[in-house]
C-alpha positions as CSV (number, residue, x, y, z in Angstrom):
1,X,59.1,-28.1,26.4
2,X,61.9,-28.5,23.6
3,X,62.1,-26.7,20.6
4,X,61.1,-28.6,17.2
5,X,64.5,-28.2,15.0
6,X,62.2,-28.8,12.0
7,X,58.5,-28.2,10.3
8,X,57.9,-31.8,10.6
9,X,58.8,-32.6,13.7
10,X,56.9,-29.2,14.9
11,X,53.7,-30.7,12.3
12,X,53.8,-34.0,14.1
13,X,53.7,-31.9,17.7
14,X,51.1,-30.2,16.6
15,X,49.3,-33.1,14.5
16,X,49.3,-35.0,18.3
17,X,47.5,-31.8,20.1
18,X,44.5,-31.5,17.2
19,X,43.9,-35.3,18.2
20,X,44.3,-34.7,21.7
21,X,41.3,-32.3,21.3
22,X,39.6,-34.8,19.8
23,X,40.2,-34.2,16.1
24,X,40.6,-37.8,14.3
25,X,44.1,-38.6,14.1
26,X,43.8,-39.4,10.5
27,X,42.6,-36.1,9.7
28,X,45.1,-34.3,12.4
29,X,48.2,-35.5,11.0
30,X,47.3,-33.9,7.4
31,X,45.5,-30.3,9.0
32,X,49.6,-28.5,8.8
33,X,50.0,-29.3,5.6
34,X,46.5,-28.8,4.1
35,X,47.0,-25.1,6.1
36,X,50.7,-25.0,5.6
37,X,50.8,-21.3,5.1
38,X,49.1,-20.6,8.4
39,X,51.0,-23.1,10.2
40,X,54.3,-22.5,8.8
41,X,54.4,-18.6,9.8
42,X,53.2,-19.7,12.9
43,X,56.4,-22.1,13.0
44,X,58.7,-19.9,11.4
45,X,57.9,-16.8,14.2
46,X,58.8,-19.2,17.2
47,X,55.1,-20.2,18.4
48,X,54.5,-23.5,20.4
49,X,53.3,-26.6,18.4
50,X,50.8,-27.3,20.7
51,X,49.5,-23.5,21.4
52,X,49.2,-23.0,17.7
53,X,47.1,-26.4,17.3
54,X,44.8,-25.1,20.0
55,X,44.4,-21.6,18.3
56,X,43.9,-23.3,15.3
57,X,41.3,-25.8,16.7
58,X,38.8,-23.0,18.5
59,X,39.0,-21.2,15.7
60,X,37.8,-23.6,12.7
């Protein structure tokens, strides 16, 4: 899988694998920014977009 070169791009990523799991898309594409903090240190220490979405979907 390629690497996101951005937050965004990773956010979008992981915005598509929350709705994949069957999280509303309207509500997936605002859960990395509403949880940036999480999600961004997840980002920022190499972790896949779509891992991280799952992690973060079982857990909450």
């Amino acid at each position: 899988m390629r690497k996101a070169r951005d937050f965004d791009t990773w956010a979008a990523e992981a915005s598509r694998e929350l709705a994949n799991l069957g999280m509303p898309m309207l509500d997936a594409k605002h859960v990395p920014y509403d949880k940036e903090e999480w999600f961004r240190r997840e980002f920022d220490a190499g972790e896949d977009a779509a891992m991280t979405a799952q992690e973060w979907f079982s857990n909450n």
